[in-house]
TIRO-2110 file (N, C-alpha, C; in Angstrom, 1 decimal):
// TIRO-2110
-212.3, -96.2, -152.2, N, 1, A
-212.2, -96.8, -153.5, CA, 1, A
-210.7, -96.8, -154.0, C, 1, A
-210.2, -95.8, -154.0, N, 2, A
-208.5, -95.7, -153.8, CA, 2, A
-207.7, -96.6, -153.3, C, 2, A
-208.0, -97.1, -152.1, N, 3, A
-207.9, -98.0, -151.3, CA, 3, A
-207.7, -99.6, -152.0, C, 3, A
-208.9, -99.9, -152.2, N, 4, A
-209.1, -101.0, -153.1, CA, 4, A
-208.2, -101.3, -154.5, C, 4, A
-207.9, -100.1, -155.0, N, 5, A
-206.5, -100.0, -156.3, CA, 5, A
-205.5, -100.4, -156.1, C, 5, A
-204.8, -99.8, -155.0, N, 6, A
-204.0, -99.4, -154.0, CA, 6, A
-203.5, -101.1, -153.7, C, 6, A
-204.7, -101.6, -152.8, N, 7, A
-204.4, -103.1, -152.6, CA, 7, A
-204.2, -103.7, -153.8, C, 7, A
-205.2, -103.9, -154.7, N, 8, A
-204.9, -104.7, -156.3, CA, 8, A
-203.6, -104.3, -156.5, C, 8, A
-202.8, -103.6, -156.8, N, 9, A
-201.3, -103.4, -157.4, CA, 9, A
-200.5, -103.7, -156.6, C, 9, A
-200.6, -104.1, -155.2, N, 10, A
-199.8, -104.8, -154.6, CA, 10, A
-199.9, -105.7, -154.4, C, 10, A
-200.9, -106.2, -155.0, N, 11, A
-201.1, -107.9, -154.8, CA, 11, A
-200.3, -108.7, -155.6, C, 11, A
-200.7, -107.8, -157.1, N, 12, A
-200.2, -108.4, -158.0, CA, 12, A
-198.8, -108.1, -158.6, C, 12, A
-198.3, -107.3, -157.6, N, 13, A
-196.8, -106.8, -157.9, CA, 13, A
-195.9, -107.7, -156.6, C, 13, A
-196.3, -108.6, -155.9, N, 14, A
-195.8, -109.6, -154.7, CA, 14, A
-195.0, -110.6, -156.1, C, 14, A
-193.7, -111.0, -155.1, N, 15, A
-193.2, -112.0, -156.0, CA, 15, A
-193.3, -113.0, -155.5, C, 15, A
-193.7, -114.1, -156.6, N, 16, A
-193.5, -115.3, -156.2, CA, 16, A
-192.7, -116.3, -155.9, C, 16, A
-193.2, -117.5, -155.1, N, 17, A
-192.1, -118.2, -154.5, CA, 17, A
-190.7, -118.5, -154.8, C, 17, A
-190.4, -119.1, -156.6, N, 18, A
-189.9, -118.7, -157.3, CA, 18, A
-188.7, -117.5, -157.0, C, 18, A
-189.7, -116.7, -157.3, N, 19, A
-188.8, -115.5, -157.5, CA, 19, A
-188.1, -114.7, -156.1, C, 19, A
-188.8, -115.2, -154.6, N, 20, A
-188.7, -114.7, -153.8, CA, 20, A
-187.0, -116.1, -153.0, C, 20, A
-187.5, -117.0, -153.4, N, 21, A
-186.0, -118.3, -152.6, CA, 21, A
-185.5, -118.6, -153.6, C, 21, A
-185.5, -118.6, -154.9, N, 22, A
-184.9, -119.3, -155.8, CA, 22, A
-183.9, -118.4, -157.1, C, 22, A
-182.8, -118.8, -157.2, N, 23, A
-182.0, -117.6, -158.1, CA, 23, A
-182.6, -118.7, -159.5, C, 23, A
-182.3, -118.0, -160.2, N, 24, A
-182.6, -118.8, -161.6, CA, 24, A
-181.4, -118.7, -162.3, C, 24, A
-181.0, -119.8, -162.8, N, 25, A
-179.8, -119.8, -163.8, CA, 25, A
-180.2, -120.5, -165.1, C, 25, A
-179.9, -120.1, -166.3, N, 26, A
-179.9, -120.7, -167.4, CA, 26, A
-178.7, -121.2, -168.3, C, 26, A
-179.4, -122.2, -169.0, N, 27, A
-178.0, -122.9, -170.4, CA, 27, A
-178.9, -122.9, -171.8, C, 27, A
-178.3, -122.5, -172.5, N, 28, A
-178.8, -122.3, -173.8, CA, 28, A
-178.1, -123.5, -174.9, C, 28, A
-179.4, -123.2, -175.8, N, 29, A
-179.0, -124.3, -176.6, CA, 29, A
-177.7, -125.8, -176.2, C, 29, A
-178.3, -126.1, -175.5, N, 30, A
-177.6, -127.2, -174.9, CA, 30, A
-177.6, -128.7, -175.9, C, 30, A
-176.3, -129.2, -175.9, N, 31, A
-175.7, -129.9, -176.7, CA, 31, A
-176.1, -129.1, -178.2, C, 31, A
-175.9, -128.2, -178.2, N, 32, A
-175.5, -127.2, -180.0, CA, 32, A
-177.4, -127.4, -180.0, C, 32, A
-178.1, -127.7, -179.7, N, 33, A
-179.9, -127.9, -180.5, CA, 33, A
-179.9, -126.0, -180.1, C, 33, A
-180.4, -125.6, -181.4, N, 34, A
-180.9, -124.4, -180.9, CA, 34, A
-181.9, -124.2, -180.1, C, 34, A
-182.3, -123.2, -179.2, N, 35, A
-183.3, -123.1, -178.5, CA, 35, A
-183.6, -123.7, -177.4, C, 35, A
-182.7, -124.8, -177.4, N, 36, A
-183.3, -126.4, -176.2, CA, 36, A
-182.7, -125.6, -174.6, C, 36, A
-183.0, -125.1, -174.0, N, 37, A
-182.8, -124.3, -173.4, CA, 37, A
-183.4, -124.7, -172.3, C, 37, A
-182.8, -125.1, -170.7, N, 38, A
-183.0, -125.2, -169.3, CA, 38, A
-183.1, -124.4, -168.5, C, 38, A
-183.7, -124.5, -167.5, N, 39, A
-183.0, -123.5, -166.1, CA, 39, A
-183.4, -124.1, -165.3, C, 39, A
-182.5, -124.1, -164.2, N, 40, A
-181.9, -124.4, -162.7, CA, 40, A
-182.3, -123.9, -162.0, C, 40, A
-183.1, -123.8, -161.0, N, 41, A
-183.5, -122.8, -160.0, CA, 41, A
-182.7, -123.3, -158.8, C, 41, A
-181.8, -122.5, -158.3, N, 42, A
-181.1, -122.8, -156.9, CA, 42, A
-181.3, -122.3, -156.2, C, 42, A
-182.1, -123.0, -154.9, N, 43, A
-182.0, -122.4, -153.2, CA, 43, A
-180.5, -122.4, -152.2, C, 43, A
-181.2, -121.4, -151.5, N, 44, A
-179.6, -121.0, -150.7, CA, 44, A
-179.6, -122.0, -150.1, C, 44, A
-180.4, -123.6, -149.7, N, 45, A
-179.4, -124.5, -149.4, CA, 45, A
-178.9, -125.4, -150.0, C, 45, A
-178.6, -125.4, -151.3, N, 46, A
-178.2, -125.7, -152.6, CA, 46, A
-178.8, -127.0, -153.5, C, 46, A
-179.8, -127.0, -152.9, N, 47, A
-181.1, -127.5, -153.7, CA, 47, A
-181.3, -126.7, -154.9, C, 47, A
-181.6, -127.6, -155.9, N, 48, A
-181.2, -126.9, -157.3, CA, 48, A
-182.3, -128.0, -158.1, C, 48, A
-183.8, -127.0, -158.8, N, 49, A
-185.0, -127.7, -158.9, CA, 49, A
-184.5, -127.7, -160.8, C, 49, A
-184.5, -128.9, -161.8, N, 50, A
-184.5, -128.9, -163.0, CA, 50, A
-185.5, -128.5, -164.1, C, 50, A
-185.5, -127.6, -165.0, N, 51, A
-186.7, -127.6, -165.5, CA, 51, A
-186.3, -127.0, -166.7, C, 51, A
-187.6, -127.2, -168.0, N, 52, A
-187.2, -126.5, -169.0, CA, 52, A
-187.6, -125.1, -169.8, C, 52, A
-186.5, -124.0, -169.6, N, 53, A
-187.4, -123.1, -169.9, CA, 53, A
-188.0, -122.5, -170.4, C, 53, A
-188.9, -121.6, -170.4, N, 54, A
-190.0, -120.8, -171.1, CA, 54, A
-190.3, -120.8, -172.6, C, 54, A
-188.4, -120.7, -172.9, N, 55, A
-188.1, -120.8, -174.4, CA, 55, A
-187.8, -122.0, -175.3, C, 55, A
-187.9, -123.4, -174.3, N, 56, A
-187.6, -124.7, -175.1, CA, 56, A
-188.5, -125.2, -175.3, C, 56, A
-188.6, -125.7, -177.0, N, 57, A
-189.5, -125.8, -178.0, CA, 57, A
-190.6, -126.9, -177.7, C, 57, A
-190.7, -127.5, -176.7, N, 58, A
-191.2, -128.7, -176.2, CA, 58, A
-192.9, -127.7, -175.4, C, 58, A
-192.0, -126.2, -175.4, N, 59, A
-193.2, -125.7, -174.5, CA, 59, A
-193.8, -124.5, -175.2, C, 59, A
-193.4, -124.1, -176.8, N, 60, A
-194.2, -123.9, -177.5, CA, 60, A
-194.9, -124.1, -178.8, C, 60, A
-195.2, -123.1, -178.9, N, 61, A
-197.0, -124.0, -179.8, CA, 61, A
-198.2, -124.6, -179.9, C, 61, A
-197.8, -124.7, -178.1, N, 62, A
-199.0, -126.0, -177.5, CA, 62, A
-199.1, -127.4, -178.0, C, 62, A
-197.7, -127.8, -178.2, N, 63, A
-197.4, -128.8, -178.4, CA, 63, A
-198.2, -130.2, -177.1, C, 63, A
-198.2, -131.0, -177.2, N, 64, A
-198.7, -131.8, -176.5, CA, 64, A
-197.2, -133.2, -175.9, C, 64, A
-197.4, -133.0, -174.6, N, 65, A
-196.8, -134.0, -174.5, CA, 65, A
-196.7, -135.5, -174.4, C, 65, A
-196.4, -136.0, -174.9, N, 66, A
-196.8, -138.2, -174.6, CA, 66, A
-196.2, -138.5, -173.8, C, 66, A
-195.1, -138.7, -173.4, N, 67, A
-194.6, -139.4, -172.5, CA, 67, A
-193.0, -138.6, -171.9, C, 67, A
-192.8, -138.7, -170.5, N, 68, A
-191.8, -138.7, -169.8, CA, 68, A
-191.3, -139.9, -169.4, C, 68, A
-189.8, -140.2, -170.2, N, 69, A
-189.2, -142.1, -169.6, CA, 69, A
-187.8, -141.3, -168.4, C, 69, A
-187.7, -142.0, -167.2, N, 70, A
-187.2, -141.6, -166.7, CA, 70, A
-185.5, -143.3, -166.6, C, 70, A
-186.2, -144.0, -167.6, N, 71, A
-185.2, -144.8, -167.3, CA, 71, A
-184.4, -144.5, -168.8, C, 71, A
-183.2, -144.4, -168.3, N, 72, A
-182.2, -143.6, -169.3, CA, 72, A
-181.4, -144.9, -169.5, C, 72, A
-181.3, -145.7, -169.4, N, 73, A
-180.7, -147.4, -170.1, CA, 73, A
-181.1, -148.4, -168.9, C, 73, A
-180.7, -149.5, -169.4, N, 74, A
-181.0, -150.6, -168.8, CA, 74, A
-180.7, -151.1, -167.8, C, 74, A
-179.9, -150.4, -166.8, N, 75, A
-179.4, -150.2, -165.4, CA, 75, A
-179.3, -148.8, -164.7, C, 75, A
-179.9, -148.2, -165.5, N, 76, A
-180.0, -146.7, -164.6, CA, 76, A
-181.4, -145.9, -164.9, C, 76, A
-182.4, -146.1, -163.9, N, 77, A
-183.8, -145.7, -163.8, CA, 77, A
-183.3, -144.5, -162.7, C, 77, A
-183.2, -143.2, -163.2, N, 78, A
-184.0, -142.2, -162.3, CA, 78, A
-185.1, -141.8, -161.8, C, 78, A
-185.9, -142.5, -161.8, N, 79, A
-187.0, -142.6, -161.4, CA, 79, A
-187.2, -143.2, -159.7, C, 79, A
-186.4, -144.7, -160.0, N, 80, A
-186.6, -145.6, -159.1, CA, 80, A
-185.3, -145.3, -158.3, C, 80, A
-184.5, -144.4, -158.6, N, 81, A
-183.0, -144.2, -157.4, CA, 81, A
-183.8, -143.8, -156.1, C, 81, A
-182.8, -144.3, -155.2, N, 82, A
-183.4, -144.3, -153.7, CA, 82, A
-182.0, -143.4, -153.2, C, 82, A
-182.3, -142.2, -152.5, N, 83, A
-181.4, -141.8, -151.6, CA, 83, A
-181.7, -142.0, -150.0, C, 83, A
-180.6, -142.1, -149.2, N, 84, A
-180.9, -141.9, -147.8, CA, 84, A
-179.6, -141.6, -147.0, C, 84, A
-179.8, -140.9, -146.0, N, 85, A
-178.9, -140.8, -144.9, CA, 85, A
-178.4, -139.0, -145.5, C, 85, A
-178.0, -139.0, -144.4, N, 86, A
-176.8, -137.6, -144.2, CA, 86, A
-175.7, -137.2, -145.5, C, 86, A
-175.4, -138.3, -146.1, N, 87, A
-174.3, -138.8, -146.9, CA, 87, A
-175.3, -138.5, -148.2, C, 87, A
-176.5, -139.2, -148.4, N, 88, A
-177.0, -139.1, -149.3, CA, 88, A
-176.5, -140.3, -150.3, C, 88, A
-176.2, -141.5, -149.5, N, 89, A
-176.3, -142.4, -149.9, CA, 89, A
-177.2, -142.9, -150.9, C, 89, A
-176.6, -143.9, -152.4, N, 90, A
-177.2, -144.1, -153.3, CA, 90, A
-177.9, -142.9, -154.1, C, 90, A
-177.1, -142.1, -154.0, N, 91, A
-177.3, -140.8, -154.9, CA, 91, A
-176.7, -140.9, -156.4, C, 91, A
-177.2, -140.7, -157.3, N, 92, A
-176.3, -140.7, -158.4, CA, 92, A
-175.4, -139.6, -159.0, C, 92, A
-174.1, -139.9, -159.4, N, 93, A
-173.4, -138.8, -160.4, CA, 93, A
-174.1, -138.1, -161.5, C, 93, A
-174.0, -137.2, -161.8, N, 94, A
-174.1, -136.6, -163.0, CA, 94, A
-173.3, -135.7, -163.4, C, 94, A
-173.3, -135.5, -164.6, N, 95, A
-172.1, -134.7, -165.1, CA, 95, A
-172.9, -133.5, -166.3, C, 95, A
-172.6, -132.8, -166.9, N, 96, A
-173.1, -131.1, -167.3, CA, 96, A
-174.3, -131.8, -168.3, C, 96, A
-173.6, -132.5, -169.1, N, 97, A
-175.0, -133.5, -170.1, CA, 97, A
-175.6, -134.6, -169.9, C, 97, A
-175.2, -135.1, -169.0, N, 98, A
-176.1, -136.7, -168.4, CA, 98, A
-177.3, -136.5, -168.3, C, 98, A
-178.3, -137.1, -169.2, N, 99, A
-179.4, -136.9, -170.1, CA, 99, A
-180.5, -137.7, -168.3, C, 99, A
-181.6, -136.7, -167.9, N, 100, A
-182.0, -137.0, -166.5, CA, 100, A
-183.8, -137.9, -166.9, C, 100, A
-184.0, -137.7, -168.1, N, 101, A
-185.1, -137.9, -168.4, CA, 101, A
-185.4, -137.9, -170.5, C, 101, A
-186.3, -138.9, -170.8, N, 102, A
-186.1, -138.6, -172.5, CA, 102, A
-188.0, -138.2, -172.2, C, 102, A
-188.3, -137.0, -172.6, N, 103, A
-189.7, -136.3, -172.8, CA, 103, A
-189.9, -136.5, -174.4, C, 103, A
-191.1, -137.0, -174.6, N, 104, A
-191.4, -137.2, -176.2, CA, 104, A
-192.7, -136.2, -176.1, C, 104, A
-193.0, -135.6, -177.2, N, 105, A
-194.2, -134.7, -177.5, CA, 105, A
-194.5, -135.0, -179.0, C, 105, A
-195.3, -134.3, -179.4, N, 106, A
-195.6, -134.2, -181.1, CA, 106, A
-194.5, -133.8, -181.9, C, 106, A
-193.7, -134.6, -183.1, N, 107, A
-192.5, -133.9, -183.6, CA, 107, A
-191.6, -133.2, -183.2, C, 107, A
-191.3, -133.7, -181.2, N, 108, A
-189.7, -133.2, -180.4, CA, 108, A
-190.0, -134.3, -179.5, C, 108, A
-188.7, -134.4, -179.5, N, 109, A
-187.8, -135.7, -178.4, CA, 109, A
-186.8, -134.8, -177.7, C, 109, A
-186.9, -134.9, -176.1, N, 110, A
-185.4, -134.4, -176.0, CA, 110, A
-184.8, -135.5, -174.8, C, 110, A
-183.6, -135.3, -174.7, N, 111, A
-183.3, -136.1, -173.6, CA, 111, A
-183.2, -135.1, -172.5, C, 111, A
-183.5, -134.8, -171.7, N, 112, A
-183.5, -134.0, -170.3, CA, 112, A
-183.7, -134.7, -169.3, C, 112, A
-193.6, -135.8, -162.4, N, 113, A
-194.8, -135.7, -162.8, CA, 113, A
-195.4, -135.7, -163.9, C, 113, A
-196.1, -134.5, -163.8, N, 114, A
-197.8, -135.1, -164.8, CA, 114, A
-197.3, -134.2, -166.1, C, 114, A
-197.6, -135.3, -167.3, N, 115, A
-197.6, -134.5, -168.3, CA, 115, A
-197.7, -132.8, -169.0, C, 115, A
-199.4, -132.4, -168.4, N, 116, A
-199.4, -131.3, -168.4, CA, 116, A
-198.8, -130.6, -168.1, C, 116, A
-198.7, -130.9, -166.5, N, 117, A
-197.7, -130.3, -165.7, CA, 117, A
-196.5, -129.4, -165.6, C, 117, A
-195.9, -130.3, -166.6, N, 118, A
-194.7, -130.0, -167.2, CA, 118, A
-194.6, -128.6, -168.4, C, 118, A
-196.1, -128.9, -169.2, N, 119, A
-196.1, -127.9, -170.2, CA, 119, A
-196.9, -126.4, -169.7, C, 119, A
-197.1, -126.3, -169.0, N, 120, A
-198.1, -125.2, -167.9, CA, 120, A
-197.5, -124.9, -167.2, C, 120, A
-196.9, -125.3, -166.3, N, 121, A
-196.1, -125.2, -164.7, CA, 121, A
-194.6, -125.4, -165.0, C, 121, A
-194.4, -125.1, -165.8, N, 122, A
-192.7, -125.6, -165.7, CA, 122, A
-191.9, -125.3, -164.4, C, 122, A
-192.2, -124.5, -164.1, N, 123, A
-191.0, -123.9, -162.5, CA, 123, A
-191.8, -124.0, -161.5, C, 123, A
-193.3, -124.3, -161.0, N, 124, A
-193.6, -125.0, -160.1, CA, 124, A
-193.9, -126.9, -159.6, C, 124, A
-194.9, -127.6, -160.5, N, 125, A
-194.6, -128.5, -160.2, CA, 125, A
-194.5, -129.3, -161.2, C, 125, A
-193.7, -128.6, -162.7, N, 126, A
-193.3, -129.4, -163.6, CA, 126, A
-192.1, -129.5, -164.0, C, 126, A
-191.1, -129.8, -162.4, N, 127, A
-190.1, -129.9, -162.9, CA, 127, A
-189.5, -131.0, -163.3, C, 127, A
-188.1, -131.5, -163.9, N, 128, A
-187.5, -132.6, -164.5, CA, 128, A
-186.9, -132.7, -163.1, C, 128, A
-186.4, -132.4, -162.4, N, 129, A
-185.0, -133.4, -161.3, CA, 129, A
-185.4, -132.1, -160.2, C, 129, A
-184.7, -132.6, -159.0, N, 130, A
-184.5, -131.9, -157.9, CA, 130, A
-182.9, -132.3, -157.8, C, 130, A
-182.1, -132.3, -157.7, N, 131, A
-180.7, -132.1, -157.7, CA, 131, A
-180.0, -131.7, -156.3, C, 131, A
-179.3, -132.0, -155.4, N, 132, A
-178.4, -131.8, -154.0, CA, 132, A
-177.0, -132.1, -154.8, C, 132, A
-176.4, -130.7, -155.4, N, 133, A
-174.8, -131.2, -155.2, CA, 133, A
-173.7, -130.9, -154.6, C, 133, A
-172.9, -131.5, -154.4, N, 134, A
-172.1, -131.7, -153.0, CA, 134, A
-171.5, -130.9, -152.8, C, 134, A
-171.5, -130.6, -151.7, N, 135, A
-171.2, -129.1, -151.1, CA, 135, A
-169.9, -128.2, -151.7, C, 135, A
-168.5, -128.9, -151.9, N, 136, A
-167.9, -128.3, -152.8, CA, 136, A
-167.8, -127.9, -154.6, C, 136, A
-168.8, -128.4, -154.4, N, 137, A
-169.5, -128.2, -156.0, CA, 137, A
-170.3, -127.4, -156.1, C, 137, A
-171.3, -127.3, -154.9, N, 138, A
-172.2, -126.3, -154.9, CA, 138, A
-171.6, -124.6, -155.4, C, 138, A
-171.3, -123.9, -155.4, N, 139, A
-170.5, -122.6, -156.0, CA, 139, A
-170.4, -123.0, -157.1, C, 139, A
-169.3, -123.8, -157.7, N, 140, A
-168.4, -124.2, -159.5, CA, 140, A
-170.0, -124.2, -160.1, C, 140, A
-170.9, -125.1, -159.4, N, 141, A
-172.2, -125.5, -160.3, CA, 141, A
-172.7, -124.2, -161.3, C, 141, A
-172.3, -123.0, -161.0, N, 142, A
-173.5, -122.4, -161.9, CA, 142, A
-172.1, -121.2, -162.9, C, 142, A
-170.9, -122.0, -162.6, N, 143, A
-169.7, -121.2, -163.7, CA, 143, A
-170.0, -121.1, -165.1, C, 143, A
-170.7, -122.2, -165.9, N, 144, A
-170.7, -122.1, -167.1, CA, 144, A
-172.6, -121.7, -167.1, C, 144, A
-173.3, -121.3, -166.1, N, 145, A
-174.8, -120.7, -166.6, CA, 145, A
-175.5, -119.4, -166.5, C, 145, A
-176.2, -119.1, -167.2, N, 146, A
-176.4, -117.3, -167.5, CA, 146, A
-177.1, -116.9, -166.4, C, 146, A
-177.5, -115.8, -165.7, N, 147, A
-178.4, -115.0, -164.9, CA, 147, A
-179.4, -115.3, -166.1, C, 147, A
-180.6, -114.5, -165.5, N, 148, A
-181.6, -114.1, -166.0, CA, 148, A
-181.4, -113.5, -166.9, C, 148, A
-180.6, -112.0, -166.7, N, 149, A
-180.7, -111.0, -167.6, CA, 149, A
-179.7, -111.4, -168.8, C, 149, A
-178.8, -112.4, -168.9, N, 150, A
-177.9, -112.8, -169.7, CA, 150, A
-178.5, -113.9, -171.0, C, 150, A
-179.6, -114.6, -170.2, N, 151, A
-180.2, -115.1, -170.7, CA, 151, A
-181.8, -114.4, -171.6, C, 151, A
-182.3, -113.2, -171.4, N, 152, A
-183.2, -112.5, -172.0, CA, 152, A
-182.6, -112.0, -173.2, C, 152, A
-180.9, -111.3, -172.7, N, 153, A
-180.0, -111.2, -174.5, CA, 153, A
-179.9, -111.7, -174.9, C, 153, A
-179.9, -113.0, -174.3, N, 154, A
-179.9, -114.2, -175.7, CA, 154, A
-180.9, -114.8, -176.7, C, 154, A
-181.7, -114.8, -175.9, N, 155, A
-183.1, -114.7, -176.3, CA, 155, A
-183.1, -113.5, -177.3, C, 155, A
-183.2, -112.8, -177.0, N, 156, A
-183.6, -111.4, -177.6, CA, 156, A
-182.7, -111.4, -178.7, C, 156, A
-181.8, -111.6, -179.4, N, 157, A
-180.7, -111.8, -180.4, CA, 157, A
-181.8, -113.1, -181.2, C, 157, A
-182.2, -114.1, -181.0, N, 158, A
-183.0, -115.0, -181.3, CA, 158, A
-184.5, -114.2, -182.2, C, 158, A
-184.7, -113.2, -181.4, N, 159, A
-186.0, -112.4, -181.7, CA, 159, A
-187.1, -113.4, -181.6, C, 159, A
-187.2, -114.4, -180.3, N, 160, A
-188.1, -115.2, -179.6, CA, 160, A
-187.8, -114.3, -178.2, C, 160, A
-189.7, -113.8, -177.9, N, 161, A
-189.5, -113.3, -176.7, CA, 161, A
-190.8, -114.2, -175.8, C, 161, A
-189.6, -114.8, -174.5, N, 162, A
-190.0, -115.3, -173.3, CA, 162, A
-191.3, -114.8, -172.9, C, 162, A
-192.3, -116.0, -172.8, N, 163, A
-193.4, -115.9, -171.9, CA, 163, A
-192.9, -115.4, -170.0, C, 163, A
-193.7, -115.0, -169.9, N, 164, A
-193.3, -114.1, -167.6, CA, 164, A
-193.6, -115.7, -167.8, C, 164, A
-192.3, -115.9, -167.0, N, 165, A
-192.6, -117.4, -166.1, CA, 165, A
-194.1, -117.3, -165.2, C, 165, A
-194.4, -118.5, -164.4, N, 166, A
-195.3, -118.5, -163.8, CA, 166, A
-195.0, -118.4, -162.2, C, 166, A
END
């Protein structure tokens, strides 16, 4: 019977995928909105998954989401960008605020799959972008964003405390 304990706490003490290939980096209050708050999940081959986190307002209260528009003006659809080749041709620039997606919910808009998705799963399969940046960028990329633990003081100074990601 010990046995059986033994296994349950090590089941549930395994980290997940997340937490096992991916560093997490956060930005707070982005463009001055309090609270509007991201994180970046980067793999060591500098795949960097977009999403919003735990703490951005879009993902509490059980707000409901309507719609994700992925086309950000009238010549530039992220949605519909095509990359290919080695080069990564027809990739697009972005820059620290270049707005990747506008998400509408009940009384929040922000500019940043499946609706739910997004509000349940944020760091599995509700993320906003999947991101490749170019190899000398890859390092500078995470100068101006918090660890984890940098980001829970901030939070914590807010006296809003973070849902355990999923």
């Amino acid at each position: 019977m010990d046995d059986d304990v033994t296994h349950v706490e090590t089941e549930t003490r395994a980290p997940s995928v997340i937490d096992r290939y991916y560093t997490r980096w956060y930005r707070t209050d982005l463009k001055g909105k309090p609270s509007e708050d991201h994180c970046i999940l980067q793999h060591s081959n500098r795949i960097c998954v977009v999403t919003l986190a735990e703490t951005h307002p879009i993902l509490q209260n059980g707000r409901t989401i309507k719609s994700i528009n992925y086309q950000i003006s009238d010549c530039c659809s992220r949605l519909k960008n095509k990359v290919s080749g080695k080069s990564k041709r027809g990739g697009q620039f972005l820059t620290d605020f270049a707005p990747l997606c506008r998400i509408t919910c009940e009384a929040y808009q922000v500019a940043t799959g499946n609706l739910t998705i997004l509000a349940i799963i944020p760091f599995t399969e509700g993320y906003i972008a999947v991101i490749l940046p170019k190899l000398e960028e890859s390092k500078s990329i995470t100068e101006n964003l918090l660890t984890r633990d940098e980001f829970e003081k901030v939070v914590a100074k807010r006296n809003i405390f973070p849902s355990q990601p999923s």
